[in-house]
N, C-alpha and C positions, 0 to 999 in steps of 0.2 A: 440503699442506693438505687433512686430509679435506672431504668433498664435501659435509657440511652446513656447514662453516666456508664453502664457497666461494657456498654459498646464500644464508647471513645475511648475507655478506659485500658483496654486489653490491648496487649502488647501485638497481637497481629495484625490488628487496624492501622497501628503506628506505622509497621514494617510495610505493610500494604502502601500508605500512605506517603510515607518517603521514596520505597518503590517506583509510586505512579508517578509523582512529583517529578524524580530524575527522570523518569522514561518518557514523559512525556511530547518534546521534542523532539527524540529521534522516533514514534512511536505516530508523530503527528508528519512529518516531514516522510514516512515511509507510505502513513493511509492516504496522502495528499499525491501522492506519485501513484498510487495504486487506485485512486476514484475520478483524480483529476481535476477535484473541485475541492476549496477549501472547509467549505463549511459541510459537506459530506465527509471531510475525511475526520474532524471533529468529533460528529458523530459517532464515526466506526470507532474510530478510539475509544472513547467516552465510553461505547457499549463494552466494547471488549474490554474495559478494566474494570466494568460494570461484574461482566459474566465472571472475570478471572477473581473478581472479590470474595463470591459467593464460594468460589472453589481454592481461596488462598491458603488454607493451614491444609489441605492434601496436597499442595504443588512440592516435588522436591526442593529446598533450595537451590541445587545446582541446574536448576532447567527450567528455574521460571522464565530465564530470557528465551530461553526456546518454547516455551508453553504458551509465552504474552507474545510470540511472534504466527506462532501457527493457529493462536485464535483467532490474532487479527486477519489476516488469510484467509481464513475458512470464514467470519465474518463477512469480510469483503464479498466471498466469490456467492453467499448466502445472499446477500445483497442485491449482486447484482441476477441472479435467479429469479427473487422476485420482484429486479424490476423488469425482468423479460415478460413476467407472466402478465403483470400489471400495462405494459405497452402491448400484449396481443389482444387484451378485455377491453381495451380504452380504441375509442375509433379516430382519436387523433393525439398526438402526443402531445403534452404542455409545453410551455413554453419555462428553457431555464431559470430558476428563480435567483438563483445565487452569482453572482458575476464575482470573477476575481478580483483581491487586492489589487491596490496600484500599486507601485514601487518605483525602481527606476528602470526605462524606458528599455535600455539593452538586456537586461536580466528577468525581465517581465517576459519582452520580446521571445527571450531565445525558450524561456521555460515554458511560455505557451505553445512555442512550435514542438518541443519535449513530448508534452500534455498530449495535442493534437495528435502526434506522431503514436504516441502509446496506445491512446485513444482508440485506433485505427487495429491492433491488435485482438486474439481472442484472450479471453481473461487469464488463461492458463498461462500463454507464452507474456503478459504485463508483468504477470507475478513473477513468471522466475527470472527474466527480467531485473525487475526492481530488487529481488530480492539478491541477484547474482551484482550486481553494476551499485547499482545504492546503498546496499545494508552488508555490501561485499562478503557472504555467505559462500562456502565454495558449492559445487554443484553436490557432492554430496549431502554436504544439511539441507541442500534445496529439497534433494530427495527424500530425505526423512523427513523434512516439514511437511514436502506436499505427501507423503506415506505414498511415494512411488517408486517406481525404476527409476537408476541413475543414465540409460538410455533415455527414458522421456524427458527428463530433466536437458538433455543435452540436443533431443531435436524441440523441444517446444525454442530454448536459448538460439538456435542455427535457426531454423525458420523465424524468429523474431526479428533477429536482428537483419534477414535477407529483406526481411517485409519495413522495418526503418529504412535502412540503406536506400531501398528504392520509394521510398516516402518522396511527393512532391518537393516538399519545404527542405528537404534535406541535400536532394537530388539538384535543386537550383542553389542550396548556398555550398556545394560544390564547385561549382561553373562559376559563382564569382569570385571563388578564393583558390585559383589553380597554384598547383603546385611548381616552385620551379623550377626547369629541368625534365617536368613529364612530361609524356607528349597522349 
């Protein structure tokens, strides 16, 4: 039997492979809130089932969802590291290559002010963030994902959300949808 039949063949590829198959969506919709971009958050996925392949028959089965989420994290934050280093060596930055989907108009709209707004964060308080509000994680598996105090986890979440709040785009679409009876 050649040696890629003996690949496809084994029962951990398969498990891997249905694995990725279902996660992929929530996996792709979590790295897309976390980069911003769709065809970076592709990427990040794509590598991280990359890495988690290589490491599939040591993952316990009860914690591959927490293994396949905290790689993607540590992925991302690896990510965006070197693209800090890569913007300080470069004497002017490039210009975005990837433009988002279209869709429809109100939902495009509101998730690029999302994007924008997260954007505008540091990568620590995105993460727990998306991972508290999107992937609805409680604050402590925040903290065992990011291997921190459940205090960091709770001031990066408090100052994130004080730093949306007063986001421009969010801050005017306040003022045109008052509430009634406030003053």
């Amino acid at each position: 039997m050649p040696q890629y039949e003996r690949f496809a063949a084994s029962s951990g590829s398969t498990d891997f492979a249905a694995y990725a198959s279902a996660a992929w969506p929530r996996l792709l919709r979590t790295a897309l809130l976390l980069t911003g971009d769709y065809h970076e958050a592709e990427d990040l996925v794509q590598t991280t089932l990359a890495k988690v392949y290589a490491r599939w028959g040591r993952i316990p089965p009860d914690d591959v969802d927490f293994y396949v989420r905290r790689s993607l994290v540590n992925n991302n934050l690896s990510r965006i590291r070197r693209r800090r280093v890569t913007h300080l060596l470069m004497p002017f930055l490039p210009e975005r290559v990837h433009q988002p989907d279209s869709g429809h108009a109100e939902s495009v709209e509101r998730r690029a002010t999302v994007t924008q707004a997260l954007a505008t964060l540091s990568a620590r308080q995105r993460t727990v963030l998306v991972l508290r509000y999107w992937e609805d994680l409680s604050e402590t598996d925040i903290a065992e994902l990011l291997d921190c105090s459940l205090g960091t986890v709770k001031t990066h979440a408090r100052r994130g959300l004080v730093a949306l709040r007063s986001h421009p785009a969010f801050v005017a679409s306040d003022r045109s949808h008052p509430v009634s009876g406030a003053r």
